[in-house]
Residue frames relative to the residue before (quaternion, step in Angstrom):
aa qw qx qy qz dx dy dz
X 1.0000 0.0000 0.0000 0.0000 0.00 0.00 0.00
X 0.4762 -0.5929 0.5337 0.3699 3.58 -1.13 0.65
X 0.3443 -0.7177 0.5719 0.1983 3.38 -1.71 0.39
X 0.1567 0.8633 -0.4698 0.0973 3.08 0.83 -0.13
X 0.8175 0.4425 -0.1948 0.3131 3.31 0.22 -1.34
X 0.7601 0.3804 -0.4076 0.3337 3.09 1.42 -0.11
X 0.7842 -0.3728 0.1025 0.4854 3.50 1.25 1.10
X 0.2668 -0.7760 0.5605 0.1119 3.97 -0.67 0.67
X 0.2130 0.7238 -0.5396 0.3736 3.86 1.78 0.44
X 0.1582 -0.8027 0.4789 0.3182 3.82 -1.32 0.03
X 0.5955 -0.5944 0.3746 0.3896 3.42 -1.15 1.00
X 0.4486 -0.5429 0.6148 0.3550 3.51 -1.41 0.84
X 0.2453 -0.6991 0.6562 0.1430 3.94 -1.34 0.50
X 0.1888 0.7815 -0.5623 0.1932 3.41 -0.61 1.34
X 0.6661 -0.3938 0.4921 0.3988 3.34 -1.38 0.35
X 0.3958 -0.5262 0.6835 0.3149 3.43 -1.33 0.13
X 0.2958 -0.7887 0.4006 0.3605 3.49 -1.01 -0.01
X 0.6675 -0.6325 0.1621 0.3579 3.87 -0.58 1.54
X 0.6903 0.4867 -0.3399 0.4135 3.83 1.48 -0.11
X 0.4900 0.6733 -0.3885 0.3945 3.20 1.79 0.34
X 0.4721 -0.5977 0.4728 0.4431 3.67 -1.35 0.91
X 0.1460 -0.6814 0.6733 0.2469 3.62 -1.21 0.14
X 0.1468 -0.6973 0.7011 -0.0264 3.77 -0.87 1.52
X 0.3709 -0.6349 0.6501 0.1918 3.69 -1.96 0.38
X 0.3219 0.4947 -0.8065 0.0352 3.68 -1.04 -0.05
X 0.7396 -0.3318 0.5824 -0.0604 1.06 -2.93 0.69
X 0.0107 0.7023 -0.7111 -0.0328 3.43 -1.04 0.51
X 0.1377 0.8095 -0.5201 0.2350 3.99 -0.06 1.24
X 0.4125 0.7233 -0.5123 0.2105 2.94 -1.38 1.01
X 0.6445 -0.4620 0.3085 0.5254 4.05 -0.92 0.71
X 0.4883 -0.6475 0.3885 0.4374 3.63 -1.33 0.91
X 0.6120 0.5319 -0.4356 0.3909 3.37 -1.35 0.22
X 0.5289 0.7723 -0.2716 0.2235 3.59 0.92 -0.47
X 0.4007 -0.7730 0.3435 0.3520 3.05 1.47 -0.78
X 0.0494 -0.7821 0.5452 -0.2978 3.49 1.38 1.15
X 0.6642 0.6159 -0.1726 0.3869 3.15 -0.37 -1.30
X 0.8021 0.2664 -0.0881 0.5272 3.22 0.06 -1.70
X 0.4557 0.6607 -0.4017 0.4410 3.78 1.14 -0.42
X 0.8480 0.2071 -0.1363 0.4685 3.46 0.02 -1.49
X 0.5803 0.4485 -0.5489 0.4009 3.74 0.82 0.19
X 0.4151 0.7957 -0.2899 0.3325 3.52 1.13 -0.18
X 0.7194 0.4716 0.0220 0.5095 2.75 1.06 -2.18
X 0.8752 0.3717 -0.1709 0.2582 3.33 0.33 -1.14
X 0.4639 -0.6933 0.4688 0.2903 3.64 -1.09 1.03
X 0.8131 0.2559 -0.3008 0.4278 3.69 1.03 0.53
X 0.7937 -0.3450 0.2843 0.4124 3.27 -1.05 -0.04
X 0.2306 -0.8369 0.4379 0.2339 3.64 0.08 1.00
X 0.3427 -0.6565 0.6118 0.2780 3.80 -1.13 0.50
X 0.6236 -0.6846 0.2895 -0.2419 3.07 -0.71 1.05
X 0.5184 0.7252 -0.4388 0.1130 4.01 -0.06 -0.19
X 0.0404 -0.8299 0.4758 -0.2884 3.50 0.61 0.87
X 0.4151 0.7666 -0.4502 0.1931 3.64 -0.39 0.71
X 0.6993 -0.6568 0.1475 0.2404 3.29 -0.75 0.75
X 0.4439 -0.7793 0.3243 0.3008 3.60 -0.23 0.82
X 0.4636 -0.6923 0.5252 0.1731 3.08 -1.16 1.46
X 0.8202 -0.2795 0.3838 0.3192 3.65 -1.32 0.09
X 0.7552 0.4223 0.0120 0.5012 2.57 0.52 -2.11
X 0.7005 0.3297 -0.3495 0.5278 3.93 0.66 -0.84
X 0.4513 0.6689 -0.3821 0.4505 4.25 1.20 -0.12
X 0.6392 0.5300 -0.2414 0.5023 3.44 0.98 -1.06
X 0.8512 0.2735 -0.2183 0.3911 3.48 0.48 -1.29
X 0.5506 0.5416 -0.3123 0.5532 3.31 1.31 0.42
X 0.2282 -0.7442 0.5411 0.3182 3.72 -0.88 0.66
X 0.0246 -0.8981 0.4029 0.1746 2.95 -0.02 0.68
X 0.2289 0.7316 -0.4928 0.4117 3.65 1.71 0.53
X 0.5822 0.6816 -0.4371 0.0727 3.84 0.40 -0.62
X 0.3018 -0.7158 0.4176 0.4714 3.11 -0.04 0.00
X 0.6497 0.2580 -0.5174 0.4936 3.62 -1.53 1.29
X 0.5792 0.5073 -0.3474 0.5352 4.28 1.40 0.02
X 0.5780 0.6028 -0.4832 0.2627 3.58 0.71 -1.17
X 0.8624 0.1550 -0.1529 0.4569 3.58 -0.73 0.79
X 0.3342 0.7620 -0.4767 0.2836 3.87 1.15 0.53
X 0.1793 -0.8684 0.4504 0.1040 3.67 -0.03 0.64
X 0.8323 0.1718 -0.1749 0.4971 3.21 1.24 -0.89
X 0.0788 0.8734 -0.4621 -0.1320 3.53 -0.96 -0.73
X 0.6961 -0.5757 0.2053 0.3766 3.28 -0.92 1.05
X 0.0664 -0.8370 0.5126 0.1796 3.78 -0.57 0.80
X 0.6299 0.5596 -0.1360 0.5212 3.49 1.99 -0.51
X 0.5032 -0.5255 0.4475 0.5200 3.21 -0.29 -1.82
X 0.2829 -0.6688 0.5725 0.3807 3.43 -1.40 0.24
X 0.2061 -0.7718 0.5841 0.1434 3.85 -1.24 0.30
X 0.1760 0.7587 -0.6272 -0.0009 3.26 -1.22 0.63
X 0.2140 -0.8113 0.5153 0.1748 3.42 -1.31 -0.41
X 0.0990 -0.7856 0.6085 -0.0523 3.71 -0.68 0.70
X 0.2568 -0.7054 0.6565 -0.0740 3.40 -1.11 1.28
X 0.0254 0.7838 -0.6180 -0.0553 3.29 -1.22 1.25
X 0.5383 -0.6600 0.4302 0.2993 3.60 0.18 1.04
X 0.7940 0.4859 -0.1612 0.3279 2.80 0.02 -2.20
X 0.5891 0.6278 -0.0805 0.5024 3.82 1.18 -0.97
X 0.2442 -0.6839 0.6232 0.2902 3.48 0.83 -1.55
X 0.6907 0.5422 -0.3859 0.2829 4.03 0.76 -0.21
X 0.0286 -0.6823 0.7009 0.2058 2.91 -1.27 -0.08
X 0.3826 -0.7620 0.5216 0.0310 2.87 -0.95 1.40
X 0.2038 -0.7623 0.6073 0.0926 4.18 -0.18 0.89
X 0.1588 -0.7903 0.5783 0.1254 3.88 -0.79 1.03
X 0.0927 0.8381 -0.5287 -0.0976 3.19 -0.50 0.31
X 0.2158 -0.7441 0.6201 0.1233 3.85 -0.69 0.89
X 0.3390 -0.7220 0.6013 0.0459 3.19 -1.37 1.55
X 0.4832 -0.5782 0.4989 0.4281 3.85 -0.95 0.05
X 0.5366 -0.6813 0.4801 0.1319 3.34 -1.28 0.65
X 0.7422 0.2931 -0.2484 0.5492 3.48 1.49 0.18
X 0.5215 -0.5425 0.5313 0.3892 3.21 -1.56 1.52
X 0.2873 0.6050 -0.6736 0.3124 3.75 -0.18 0.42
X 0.8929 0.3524 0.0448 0.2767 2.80 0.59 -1.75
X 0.2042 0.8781 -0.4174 0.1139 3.25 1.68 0.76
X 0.6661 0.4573 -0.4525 0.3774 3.29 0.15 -1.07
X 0.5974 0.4940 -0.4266 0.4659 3.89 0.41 -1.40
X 0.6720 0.5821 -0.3643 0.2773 3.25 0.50 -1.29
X 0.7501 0.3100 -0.1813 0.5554 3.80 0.87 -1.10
X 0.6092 0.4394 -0.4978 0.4335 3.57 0.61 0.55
X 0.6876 0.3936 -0.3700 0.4852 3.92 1.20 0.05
X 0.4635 0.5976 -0.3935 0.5227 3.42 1.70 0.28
X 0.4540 0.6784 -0.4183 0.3984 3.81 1.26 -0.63
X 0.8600 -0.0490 -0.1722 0.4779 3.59 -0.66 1.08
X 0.4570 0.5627 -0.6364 0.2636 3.82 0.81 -0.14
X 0.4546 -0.6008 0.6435 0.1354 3.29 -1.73 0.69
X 0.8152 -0.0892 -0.0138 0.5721 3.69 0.58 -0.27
X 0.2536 -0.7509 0.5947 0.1350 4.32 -1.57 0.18
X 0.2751 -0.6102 0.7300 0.1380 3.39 -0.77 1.06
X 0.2943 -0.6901 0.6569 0.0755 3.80 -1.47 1.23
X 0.1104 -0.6176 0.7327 0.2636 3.87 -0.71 -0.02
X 0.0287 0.6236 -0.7791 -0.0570 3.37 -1.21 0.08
X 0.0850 -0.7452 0.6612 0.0132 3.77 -1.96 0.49
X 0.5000 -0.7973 0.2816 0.1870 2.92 -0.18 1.65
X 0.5879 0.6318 -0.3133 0.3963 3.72 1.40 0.12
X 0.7048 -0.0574 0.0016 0.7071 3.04 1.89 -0.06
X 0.0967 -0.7944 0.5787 -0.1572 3.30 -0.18 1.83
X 0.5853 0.5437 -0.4369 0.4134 3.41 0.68 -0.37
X 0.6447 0.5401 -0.3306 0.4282 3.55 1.11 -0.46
X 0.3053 0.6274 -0.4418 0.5639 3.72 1.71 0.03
X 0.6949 0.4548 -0.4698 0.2993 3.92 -0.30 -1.23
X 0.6346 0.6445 -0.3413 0.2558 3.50 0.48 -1.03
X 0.6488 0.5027 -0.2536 0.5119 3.37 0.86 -2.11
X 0.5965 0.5510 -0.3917 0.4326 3.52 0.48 -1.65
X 0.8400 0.3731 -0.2979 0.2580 3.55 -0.13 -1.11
X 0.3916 0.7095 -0.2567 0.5266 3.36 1.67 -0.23
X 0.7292 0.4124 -0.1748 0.5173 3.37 1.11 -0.94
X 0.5111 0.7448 -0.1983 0.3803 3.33 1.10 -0.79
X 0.7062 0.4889 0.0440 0.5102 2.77 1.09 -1.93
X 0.6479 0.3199 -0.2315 0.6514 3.84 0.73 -0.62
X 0.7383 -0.3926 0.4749 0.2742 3.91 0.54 0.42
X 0.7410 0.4765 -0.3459 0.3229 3.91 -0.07 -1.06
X 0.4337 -0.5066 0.7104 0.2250 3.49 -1.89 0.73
X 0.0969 -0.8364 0.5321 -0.0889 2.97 -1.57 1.19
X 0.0061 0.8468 -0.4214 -0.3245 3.60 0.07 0.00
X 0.3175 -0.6414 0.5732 0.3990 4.18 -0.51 -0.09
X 0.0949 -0.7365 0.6694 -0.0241 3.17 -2.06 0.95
X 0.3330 -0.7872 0.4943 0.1584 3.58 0.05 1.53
X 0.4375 -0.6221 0.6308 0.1538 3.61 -0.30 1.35
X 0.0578 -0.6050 0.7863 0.1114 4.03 -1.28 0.24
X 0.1290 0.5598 -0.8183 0.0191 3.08 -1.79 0.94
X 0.7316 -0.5940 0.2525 0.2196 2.96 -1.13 0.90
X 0.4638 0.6202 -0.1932 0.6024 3.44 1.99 -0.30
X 0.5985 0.6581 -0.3566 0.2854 3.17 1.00 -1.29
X 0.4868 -0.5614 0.6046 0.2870 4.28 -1.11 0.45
X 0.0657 -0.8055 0.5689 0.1525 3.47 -0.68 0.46
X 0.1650 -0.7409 0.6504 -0.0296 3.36 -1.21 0.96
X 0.2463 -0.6163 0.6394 0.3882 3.54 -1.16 0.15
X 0.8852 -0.3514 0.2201 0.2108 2.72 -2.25 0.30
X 0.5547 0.4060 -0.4302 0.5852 4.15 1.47 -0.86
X 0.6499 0.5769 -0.4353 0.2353 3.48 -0.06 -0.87
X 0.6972 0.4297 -0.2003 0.5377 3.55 1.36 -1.40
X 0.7183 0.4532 -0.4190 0.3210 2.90 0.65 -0.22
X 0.3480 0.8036 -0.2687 0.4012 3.51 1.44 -0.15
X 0.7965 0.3230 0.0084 0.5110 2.81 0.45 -1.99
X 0.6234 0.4168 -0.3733 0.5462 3.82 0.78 -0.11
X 0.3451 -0.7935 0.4736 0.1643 3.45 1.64 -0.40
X 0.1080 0.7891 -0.5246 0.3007 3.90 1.64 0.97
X 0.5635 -0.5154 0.6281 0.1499 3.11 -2.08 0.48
X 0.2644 -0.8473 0.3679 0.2771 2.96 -0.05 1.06
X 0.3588 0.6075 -0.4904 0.5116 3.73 1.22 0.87
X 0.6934 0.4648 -0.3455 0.4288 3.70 0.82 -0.99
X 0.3078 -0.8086 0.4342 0.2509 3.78 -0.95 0.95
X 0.2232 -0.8069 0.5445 0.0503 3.49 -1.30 0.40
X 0.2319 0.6590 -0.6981 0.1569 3.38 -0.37 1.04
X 0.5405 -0.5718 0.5739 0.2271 2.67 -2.18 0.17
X 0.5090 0.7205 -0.4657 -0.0700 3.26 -1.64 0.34
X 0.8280 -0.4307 0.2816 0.2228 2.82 -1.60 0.14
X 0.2568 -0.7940 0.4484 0.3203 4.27 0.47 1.29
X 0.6273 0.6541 -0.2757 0.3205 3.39 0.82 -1.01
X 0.7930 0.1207 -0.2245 0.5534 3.78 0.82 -0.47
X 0.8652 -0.3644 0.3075 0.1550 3.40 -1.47 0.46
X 0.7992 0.3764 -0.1031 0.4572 2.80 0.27 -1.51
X 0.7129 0.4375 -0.2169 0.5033 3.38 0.70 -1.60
X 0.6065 0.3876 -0.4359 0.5402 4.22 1.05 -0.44
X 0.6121 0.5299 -0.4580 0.3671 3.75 0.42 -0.83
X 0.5928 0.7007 -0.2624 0.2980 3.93 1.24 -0.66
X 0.3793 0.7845 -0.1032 0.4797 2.23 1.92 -1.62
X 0.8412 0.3052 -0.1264 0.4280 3.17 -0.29 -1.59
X 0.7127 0.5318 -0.3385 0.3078 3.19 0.69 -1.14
X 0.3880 0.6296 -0.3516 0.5739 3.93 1.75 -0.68
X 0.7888 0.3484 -0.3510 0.3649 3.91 -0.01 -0.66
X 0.6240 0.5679 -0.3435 0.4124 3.79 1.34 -1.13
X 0.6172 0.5068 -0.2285 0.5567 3.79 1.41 -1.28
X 0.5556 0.2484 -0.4372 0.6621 4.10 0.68 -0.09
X 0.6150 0.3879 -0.5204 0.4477 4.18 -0.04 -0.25
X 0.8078 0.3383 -0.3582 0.3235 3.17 -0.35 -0.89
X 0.5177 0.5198 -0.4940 0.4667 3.76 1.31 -0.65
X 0.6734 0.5323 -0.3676 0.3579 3.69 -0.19 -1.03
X 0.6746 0.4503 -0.3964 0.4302 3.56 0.36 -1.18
X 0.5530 0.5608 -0.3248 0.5237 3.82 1.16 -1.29
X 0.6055 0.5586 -0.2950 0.4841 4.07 0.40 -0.95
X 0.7919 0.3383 -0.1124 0.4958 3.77 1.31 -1.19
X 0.5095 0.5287 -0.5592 0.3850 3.62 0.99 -0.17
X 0.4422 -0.6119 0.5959 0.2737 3.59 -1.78 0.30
């Protein structure tokens, strides 16, 4: 997805400051999803990055007929990176985007290594590809919250319906939005820290 919308200003590059908490999420989800475009969104610096162009061979093991894939050239072989500072809080919050294929497991559970919580994309043209990532998470333990990506193509459902079909705890949150702008991804996020911080409160003795 283009980013445009969340602005083409440049990010000031600074230290965090050393009395801030430093936390990990996850940014995860099937390829095409708009990762990527999530954490350049989010982040007050220059995002790192690994994008690169599909091979033949990585074309094949992807469908790439889906619809919201038809014409997808590249796709994360690494990770994406960003960062986001909340003052007010003391955090800094470290994004980290995972590849979207069990290809990619092992890499996949070594950028899961300390995260504390995962933001899912999901896209309502092909949820069933959601079960997988989710279950990946599941498995390593982590809280998570889902965020319905919009692309203009995209079916629209309210919130019981999706949540149905993705077949969610009704503790796990769901909203929708939009990777490309700010505000509505920053919501996003903010839905996963408030289901983190509830849980951890749910776990203290």
């Amino acid at each position: 997805m283009d980013s445009a919308r969340s602005g083409s200003s440049p990010r000031p590059v600074y230290l965090p400051e050393e009395d801030h908490q430093r936390l990990k999420i996850l940014v995860a989800g099937p390829l095409g999803i708009g990762k990527t475009t999530a954490i350049r969104t989010l982040s007050e610096i220059p995002t790192l990055h690994t994008d690169e162009v599909m091979t033949d061979a990585a074309a094949s093991a992807d469908d790439l007929t889906l619809d919201g894939l038809r014409g997808k050239t590249t796709t994360t072989v690494a990770i994406d990176f960003g960062r986001l500072t909340v003052p007010q809080a003391k955090v800094v919050l470290y994004l980290y985007g995972t590849p979207g294929q069990r290809r990619f497991l092992p890499l996949w559970e070594d950028i899961a290594d300390g995260a504390i919580g995962a933001l899912v994309l999901a896209d309502t043209r092909r949820l069933d590809q959601s079960f997988e990532v989710m279950d990946l998470i599941e498995e390593r333990g982590l809280d998570y919250a889902v965020a319905v990506n919009t692309f203009p193509t995209s079916p629209d459902y309210n919130l019981d319906t999706l949540r149905a079909k993705l077949d969610l705890d009704s503790r796990t949150p769901l909203v929708t939005c939009d990777a490309r702008d700010k505000n509505s991804t920053l919501d996003a996020l903010i839905a996963l820290t408030a289901h983190l911080i509830a849980r951890a409160g749910d776990e203290s003795p």
